[in-house]
Backbone as CSV, one residue per row, in Angstrom:
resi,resn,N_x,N_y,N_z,CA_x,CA_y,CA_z,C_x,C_y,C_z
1,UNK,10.597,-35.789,-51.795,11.004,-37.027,-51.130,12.090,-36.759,-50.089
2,UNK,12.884,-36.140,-50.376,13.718,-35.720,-49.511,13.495,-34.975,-48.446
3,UNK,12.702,-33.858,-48.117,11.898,-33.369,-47.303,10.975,-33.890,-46.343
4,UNK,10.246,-35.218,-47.282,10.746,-36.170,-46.323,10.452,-37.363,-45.595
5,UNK,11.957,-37.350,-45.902,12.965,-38.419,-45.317,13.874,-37.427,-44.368
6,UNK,13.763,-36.345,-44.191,14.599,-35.202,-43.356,13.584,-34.935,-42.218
7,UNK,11.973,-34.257,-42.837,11.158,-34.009,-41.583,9.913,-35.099,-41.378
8,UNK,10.262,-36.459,-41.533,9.266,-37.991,-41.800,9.055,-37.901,-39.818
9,UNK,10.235,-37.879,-39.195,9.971,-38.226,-37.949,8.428,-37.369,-37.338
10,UNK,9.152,-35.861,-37.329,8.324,-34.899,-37.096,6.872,-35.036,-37.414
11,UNK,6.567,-35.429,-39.061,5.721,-35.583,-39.350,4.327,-36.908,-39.070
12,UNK,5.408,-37.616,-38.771,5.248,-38.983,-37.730,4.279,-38.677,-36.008
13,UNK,5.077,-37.697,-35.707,4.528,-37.562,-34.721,3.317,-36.768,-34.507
14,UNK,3.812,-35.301,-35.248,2.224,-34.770,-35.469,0.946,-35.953,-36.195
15,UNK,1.511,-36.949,-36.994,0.187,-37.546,-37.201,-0.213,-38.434,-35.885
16,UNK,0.297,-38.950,-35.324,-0.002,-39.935,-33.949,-0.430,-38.504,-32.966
17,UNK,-0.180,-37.872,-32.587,-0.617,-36.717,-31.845,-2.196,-36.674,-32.533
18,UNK,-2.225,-36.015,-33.737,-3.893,-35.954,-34.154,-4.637,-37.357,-33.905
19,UNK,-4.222,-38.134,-34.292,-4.969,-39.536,-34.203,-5.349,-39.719,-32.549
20,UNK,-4.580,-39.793,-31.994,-4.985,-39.639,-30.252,-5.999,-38.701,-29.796
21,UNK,-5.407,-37.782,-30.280,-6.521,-36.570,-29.923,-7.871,-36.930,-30.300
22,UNK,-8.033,-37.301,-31.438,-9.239,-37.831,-32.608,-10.207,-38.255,-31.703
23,UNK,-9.031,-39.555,-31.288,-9.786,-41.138,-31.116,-10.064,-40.733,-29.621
24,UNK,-9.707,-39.884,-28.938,-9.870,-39.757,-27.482,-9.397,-40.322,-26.549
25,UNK,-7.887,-41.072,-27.116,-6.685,-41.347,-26.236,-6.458,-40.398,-25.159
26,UNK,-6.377,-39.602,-25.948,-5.743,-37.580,-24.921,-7.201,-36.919,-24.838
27,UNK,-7.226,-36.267,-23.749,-7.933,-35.088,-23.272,-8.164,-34.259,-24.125
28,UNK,-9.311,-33.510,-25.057,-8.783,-32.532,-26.389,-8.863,-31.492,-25.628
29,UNK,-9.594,-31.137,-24.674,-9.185,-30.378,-23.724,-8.020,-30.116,-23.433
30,UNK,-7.263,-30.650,-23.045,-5.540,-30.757,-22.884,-4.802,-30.977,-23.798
31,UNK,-4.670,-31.681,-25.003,-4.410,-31.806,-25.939,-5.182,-31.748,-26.942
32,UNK,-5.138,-30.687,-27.950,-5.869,-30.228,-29.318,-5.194,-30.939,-30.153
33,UNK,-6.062,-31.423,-31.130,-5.926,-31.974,-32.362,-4.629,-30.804,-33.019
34,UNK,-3.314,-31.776,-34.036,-2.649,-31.022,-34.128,-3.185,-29.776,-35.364
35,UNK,-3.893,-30.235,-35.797,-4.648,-29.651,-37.128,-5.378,-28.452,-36.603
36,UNK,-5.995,-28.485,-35.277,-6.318,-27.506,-35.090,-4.885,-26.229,-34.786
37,UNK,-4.177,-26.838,-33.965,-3.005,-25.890,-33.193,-2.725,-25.778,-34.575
38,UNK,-2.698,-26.223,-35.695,-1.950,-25.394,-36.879,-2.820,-24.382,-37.756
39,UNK,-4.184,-24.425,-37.502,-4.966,-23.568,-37.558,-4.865,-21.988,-36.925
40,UNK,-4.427,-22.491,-36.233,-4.475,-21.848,-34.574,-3.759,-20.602,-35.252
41,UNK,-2.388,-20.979,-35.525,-0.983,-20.899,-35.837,-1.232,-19.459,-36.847
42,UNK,-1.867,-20.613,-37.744,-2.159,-19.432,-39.291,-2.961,-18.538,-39.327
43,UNK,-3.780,-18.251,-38.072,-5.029,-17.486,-38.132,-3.922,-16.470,-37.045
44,UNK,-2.806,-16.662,-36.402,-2.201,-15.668,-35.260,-1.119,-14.916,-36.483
45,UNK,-1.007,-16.025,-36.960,-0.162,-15.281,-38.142,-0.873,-14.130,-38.808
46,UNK,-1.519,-14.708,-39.487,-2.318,-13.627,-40.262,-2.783,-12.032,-39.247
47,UNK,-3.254,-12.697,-38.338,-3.405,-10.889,-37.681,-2.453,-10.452,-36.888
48,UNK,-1.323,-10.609,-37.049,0.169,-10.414,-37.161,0.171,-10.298,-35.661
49,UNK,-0.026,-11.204,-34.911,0.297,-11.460,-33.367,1.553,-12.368,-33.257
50,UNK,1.312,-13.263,-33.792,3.053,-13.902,-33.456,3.960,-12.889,-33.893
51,UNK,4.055,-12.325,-35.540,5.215,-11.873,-35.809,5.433,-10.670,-35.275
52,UNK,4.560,-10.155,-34.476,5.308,-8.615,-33.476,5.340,-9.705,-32.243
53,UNK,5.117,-10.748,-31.677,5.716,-11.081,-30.308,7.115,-11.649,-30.640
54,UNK,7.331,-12.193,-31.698,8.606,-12.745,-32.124,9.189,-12.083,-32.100
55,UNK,9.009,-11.142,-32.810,10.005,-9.876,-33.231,10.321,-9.337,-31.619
56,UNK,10.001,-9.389,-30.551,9.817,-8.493,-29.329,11.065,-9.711,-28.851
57,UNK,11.269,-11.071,-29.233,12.158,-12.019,-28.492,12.929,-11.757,-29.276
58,UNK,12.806,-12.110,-30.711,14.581,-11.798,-31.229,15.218,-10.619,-31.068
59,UNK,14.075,-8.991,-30.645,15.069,-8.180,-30.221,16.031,-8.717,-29.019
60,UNK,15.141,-8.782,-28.337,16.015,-9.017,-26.772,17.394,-10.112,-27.036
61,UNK,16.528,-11.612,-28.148,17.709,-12.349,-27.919,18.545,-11.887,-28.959
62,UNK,18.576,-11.753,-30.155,19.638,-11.165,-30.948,20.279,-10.111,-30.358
63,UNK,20.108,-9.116,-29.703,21.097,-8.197,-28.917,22.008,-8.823,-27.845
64,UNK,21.469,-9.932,-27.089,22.453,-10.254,-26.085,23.316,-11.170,-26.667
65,UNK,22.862,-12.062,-28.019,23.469,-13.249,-28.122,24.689,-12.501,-29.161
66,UNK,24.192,-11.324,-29.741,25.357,-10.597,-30.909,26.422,-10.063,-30.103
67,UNK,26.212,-9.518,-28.538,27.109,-8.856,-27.530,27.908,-10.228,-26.711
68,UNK,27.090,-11.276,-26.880,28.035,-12.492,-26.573,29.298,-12.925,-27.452
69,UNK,28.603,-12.987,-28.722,29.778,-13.177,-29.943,30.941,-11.828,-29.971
70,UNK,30.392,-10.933,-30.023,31.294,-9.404,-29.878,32.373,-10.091,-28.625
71,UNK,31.724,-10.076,-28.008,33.096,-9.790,-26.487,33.376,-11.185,-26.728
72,UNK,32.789,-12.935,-26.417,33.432,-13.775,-26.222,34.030,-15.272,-27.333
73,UNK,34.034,-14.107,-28.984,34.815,-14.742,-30.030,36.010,-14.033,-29.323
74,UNK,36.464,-12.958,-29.147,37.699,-12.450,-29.281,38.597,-12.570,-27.467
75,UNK,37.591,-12.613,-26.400,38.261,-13.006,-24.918,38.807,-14.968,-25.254
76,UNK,37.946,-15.576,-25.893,38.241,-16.651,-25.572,39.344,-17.434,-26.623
77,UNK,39.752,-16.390,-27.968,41.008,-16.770,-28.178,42.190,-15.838,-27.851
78,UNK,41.503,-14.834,-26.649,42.986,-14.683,-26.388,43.446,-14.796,-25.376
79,UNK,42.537,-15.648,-24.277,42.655,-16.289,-23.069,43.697,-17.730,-23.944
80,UNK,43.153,-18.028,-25.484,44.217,-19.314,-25.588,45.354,-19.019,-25.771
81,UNK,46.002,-17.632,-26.145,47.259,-17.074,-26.630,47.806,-16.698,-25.224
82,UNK,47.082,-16.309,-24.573,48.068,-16.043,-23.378,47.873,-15.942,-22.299
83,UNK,48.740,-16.574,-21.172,48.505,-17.827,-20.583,48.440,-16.800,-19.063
84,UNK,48.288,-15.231,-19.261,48.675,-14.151,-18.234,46.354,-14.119,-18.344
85,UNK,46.301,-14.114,-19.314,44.588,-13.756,-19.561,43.829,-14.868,-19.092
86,UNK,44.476,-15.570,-19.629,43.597,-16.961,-18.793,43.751,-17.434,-17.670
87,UNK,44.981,-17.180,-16.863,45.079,-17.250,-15.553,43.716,-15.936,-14.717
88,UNK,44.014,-15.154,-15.653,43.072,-13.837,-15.080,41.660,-14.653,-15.126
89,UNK,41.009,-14.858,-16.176,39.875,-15.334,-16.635,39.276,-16.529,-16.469
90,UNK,39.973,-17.592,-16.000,39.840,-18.878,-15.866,39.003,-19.054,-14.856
91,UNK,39.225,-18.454,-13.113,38.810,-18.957,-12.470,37.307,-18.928,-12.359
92,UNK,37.185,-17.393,-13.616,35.650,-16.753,-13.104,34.462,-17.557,-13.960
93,UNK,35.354,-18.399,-15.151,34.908,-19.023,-16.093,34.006,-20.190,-15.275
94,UNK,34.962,-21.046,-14.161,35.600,-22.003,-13.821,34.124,-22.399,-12.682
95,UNK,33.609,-20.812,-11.984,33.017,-20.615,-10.938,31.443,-20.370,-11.987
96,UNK,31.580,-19.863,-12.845,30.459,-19.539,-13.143,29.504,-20.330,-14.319
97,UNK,30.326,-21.234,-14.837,29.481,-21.820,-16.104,28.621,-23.075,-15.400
98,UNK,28.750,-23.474,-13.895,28.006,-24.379,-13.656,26.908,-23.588,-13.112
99,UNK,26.999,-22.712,-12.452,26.075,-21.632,-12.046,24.860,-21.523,-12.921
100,UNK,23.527,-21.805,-12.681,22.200,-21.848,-13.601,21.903,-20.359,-13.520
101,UNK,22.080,-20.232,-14.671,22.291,-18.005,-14.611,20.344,-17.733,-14.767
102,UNK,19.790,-19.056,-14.962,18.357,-18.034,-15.235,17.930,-18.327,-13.737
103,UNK,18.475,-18.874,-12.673,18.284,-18.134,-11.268,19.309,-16.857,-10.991
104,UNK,19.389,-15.776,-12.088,19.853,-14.742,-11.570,18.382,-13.544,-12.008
105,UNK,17.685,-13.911,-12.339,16.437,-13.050,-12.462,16.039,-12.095,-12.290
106,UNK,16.015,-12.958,-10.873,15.894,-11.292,-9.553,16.890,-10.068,-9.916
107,UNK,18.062,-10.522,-9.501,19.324,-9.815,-9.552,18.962,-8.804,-10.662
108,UNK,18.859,-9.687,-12.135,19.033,-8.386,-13.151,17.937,-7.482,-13.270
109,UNK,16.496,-8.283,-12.708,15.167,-7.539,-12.526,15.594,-6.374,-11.538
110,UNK,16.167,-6.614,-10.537,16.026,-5.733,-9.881,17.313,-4.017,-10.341
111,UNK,18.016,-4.853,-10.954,18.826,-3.701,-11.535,18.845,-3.223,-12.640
112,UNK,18.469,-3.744,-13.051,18.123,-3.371,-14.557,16.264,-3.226,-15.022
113,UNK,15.726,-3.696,-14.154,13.922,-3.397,-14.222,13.582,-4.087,-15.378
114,UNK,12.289,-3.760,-15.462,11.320,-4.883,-16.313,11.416,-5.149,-17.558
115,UNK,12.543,-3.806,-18.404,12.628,-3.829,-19.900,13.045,-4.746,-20.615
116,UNK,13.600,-4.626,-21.412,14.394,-5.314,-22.400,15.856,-5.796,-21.599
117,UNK,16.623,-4.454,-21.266,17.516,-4.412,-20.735,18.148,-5.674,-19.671
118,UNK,16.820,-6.777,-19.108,17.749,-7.431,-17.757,17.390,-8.316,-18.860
119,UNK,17.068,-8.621,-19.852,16.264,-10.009,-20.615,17.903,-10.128,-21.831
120,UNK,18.398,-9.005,-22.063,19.325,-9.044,-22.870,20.544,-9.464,-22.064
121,UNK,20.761,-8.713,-20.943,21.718,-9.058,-20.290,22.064,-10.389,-19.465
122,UNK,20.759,-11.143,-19.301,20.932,-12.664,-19.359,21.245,-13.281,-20.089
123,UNK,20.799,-12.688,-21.324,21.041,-13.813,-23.047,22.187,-13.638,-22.557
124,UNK,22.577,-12.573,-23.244,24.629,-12.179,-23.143,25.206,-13.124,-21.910
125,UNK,24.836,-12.837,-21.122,25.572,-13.653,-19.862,25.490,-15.093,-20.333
126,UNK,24.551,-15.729,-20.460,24.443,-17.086,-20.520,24.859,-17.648,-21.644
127,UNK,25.130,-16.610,-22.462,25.161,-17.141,-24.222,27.109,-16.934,-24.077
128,UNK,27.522,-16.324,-23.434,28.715,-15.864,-23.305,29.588,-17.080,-22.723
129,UNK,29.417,-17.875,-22.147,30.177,-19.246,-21.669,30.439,-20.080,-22.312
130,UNK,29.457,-20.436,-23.300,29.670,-21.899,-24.487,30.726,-20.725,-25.797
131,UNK,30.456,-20.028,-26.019,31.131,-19.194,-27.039,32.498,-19.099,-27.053
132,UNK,33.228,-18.596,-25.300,34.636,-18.233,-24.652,34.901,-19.616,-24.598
133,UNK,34.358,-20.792,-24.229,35.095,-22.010,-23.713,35.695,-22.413,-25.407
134,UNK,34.338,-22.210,-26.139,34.727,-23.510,-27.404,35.635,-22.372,-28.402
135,UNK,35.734,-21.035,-28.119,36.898,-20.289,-28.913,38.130,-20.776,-28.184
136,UNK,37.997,-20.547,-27.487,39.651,-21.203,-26.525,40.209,-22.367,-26.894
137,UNK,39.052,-23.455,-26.732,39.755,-24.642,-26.928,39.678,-24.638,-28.778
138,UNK,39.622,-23.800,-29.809,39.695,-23.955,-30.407,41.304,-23.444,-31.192
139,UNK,41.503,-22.448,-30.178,42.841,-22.110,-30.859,43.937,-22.562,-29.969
140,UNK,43.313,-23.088,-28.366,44.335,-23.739,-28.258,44.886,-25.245,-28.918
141,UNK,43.606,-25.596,-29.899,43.915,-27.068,-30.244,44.366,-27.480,-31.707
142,UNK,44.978,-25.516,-32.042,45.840,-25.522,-33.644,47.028,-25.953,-33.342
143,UNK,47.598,-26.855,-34.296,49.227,-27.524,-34.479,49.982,-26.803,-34.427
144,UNK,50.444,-26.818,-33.185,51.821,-25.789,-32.937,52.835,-25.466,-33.856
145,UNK,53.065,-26.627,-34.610,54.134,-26.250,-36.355,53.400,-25.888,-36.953
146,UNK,52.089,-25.193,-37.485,51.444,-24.512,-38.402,52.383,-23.049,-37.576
147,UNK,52.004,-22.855,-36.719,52.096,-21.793,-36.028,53.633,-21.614,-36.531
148,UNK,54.714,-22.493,-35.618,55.793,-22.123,-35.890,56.700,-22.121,-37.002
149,UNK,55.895,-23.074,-37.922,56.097,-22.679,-39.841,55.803,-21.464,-40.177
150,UNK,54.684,-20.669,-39.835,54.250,-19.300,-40.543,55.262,-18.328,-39.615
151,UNK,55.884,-18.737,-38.707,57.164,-17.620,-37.787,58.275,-17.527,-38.665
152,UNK,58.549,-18.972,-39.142,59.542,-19.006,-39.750,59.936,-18.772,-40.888
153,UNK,58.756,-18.477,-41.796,58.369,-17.894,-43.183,58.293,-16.554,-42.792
154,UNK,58.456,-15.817,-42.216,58.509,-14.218,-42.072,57.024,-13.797,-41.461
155,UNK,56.418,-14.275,-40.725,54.556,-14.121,-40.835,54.758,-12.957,-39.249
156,UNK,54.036,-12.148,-39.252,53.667,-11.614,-38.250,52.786,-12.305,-37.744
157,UNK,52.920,-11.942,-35.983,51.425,-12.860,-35.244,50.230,-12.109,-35.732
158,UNK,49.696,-10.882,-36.151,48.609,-10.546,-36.899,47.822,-11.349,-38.337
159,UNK,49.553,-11.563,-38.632,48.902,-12.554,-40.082,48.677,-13.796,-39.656
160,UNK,49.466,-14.561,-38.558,49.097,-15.863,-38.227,48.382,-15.984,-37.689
161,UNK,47.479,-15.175,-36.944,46.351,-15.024,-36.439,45.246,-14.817,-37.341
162,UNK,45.462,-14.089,-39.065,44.322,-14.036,-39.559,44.018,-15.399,-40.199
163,UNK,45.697,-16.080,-40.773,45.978,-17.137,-41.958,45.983,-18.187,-40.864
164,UNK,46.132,-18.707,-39.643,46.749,-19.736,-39.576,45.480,-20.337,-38.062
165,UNK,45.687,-19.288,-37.582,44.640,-19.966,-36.417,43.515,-19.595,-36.747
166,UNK,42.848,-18.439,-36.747,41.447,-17.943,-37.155,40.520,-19.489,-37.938
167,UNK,41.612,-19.496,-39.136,40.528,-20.590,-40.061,40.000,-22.423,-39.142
168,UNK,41.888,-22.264,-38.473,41.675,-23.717,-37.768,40.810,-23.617,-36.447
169,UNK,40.701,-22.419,-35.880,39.925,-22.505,-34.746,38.194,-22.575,-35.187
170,UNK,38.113,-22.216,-36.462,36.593,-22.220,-36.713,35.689,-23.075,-36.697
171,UNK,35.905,-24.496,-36.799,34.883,-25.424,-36.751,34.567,-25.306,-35.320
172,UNK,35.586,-25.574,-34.127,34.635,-24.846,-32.744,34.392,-23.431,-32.212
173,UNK,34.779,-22.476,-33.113,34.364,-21.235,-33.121,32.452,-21.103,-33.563
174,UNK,32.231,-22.128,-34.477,30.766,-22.542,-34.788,30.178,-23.181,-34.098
175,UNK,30.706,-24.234,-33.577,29.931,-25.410,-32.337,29.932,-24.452,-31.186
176,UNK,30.435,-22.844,-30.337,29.851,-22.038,-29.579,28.773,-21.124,-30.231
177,UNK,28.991,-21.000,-31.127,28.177,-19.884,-32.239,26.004,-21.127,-32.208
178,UNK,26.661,-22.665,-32.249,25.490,-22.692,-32.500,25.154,-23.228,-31.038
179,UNK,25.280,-23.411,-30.186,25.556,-23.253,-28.668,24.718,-22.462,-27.682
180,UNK,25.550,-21.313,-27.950,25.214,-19.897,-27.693,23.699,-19.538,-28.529
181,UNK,23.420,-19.909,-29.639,22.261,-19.376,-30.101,21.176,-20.520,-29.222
182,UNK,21.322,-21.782,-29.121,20.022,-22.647,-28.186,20.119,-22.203,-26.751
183,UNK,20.967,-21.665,-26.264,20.869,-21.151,-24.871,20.185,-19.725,-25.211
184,UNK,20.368,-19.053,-25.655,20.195,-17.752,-25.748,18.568,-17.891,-26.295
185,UNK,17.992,-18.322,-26.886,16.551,-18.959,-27.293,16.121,-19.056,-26.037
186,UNK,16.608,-20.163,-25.332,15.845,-21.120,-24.061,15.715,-20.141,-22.971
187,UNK,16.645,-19.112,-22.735,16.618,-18.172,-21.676,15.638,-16.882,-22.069
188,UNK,15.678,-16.719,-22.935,14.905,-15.441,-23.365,13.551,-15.791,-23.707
189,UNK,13.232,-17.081,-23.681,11.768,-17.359,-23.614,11.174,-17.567,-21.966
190,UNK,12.314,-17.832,-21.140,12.386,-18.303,-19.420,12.226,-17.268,-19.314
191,UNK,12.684,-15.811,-19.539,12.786,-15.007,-18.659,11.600,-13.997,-19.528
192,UNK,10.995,-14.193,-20.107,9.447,-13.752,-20.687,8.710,-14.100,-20.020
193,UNK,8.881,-15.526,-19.462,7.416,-16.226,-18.955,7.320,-15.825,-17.590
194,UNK,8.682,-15.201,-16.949,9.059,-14.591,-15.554,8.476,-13.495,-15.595
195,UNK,9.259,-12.363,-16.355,9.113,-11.249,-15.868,8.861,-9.923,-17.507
196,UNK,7.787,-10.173,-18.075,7.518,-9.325,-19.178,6.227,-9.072,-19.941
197,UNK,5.939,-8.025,-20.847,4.558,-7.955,-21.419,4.403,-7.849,-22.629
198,UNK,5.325,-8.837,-23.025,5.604,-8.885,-24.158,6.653,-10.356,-24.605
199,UNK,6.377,-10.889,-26.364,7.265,-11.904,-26.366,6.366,-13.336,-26.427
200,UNK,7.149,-14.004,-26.791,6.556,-15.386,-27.263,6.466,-16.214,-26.057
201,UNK,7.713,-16.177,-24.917,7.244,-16.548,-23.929,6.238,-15.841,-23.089
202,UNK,6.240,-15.052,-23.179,5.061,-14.030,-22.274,3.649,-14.682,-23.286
203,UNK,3.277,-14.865,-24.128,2.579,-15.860,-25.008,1.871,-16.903,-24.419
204,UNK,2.759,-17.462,-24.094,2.940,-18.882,-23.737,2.615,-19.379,-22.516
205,UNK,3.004,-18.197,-21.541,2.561,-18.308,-20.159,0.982,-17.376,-19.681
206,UNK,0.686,-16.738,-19.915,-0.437,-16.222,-20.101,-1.612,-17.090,-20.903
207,UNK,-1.287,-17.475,-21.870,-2.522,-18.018,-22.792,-2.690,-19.880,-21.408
208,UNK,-1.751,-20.027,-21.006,-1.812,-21.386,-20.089,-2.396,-20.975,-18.655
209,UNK,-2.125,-19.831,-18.329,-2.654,-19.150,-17.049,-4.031,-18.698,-17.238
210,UNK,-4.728,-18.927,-17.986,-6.210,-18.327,-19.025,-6.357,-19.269,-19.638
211,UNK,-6.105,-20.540,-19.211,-6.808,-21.936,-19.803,-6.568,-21.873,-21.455
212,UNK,-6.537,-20.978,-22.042,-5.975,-20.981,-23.769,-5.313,-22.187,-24.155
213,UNK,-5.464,-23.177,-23.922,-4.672,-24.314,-24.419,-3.991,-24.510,-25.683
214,UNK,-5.137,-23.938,-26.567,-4.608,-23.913,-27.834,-3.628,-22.820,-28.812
215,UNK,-4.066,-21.613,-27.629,-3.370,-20.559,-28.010,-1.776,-21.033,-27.071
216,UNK,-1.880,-21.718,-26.176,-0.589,-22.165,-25.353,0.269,-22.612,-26.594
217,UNK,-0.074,-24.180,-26.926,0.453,-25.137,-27.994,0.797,-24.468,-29.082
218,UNK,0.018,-23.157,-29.403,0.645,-22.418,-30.427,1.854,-21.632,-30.748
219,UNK,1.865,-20.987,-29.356,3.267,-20.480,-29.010,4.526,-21.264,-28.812
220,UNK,3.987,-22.516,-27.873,5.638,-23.341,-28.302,5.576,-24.090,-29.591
221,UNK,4.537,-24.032,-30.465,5.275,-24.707,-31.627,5.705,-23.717,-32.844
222,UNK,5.289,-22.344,-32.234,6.225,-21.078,-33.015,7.660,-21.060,-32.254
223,UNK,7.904,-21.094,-31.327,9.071,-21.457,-30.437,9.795,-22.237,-30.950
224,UNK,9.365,-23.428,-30.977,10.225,-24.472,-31.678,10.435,-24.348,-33.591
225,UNK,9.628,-23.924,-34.025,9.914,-23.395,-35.533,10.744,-22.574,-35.669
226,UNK,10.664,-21.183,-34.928,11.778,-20.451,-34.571,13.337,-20.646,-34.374
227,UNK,12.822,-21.387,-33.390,14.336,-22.342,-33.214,15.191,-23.347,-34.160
228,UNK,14.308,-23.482,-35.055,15.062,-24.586,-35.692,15.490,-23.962,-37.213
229,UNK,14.695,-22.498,-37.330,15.013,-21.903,-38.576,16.349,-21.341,-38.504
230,UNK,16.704,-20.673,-37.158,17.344,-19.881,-36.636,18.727,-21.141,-36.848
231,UNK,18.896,-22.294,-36.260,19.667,-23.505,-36.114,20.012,-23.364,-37.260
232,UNK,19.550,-23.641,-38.344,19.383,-24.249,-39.951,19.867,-23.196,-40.548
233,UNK,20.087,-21.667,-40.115,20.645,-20.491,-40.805,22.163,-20.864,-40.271
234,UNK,22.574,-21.055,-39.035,23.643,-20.853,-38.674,24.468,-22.453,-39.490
235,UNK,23.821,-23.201,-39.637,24.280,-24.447,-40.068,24.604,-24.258,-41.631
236,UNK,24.037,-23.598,-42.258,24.419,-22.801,-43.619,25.235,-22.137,-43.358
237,UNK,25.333,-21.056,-42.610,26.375,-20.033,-42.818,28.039,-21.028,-42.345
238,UNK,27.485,-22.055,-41.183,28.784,-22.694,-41.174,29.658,-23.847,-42.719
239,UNK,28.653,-24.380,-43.168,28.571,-24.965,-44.279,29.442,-23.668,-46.108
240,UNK,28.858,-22.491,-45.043,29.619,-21.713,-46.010,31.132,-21.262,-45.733
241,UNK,30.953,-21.344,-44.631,32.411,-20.541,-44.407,33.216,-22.023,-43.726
242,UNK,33.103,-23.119,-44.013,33.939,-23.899,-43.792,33.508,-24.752,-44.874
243,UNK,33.881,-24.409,-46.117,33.648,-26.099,-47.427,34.772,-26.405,-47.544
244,UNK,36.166,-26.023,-47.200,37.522,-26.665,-47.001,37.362,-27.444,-46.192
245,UNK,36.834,-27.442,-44.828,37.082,-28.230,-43.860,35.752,-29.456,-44.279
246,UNK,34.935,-28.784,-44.605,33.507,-30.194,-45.210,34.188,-30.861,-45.406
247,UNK,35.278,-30.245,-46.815,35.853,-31.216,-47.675,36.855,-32.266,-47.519
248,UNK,37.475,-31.362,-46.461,38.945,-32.701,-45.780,37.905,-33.734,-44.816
249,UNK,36.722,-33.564,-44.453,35.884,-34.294,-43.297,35.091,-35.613,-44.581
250,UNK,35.293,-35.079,-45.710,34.373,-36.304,-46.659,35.611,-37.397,-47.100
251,UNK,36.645,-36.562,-47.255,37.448,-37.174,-47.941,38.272,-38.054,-46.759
């Protein structure tokens, strides 16, 4: 019952989707019955075509989006500590997060070539902005008397940095963490359908360029499953490492 009342919408819609299709509202040509696309689904599964194209995107995106967290958990709280780094860092922040980085394509295609290599280095790039902004504003937005209570208790800035800001900056240390993972998804499927031979977007754009309709619909609704498993892990792991803060948020 609970399952649902959690996925009722979803399930809502795949049934009005089949019923259209059925009744010949929609084109089945253009739109397949959803029963079939889930056919579709389990028969790509089974001869293990999705799970080596998947596996070919989460390399690319798990490497750029883990080199995002690496470099911009630790630049963007210490652009909040000091005010010499963020003057440094600010402007480039400032210039570049409106900047639509998956028109940099070319650029990394051309320097980095067709591999893995320019597909990672977009994730990273693009996944790297929501991560640095929401670490920053997360430790810049700890209570300055936490801070200057643990000075005054004998605390080194190492320990008040592990005890005092670390924990309070974490609820938006997670809101970039889950951020950074839907950008880093959305780009690394963009830049499959651009420039690769391999991957769920490379999937996706090919099976639509070859009329595959159904093999199309199949790939974005592994896309979107993907995505939401991936969401639902990080939403646990935040749920784990913040049940203090759950707990002051219920109470």
């Amino acid at each position: 019952m609970r399952l649902l009342t959690r996925y009722g919408s979803v399930l809502l819609l795949a049934a009005l989707w089949e019923a259209a299709a059925r009744l010949g509202i929609f084109n089945r040509v253009l739109f397949p019955p959803a029963t079939v696309i889930l056919v579709r689904l389990g028969s790509m599964l089974w001869e293990g075509v999705l799970v080596q194209e998947a596996g070919q995107s989460l390399l690319r995106m798990g490497t750029g989006f883990a080199l995002a967290l690496a470099v911009g958990i630790p630049l963007g709280m210490l652009m909040a500590r000091s005010r010499k780094v963020e003057g440094f860092f600010a402007p480039i922040f400032a210039f570049g997060f409106p900047v639509p980085k998956i028109g940099l394509i070319p650029i990394f295609l051309l320097f980095l070539g067709l591999g893995h290599g320019s597909k990672i280095a977009l994730v990273f790039l693009d996944a790297l902005f929501p991560v640095v902004l929401n670490a920053f504003h997360g430790v810049r937005l700890v209570e300055r008397q936490f801070i200057w209570s643990a000075r005054a208790m004998g605390d080194s800035e190492a320990a008040i940095l592990r005890r005092v800001v670390w924990p309070a900056a974490l609820p938006h240390i997670f809101t970039g963490i889950r951020l950074g993972l839907i950008v880093s998804l959305i780009v690394v499927f963009l830049s499959e359908m651009v420039s690769a031979g391999s991957g769920l977007g490379h999937v996706m754009i090919i099976s639509a360029r070859n009329f595959k309709i159904v093999d199309m619909y199949t790939a974005i609704l592994s896309i979107g499953l993907l995505g939401a498993l991936l969401d639902r892990a990080v939403l646990a792991a935040r749920a784990q490492a913040l049940q203090w803060y759950e707990g002051e948020a219920a109470a």
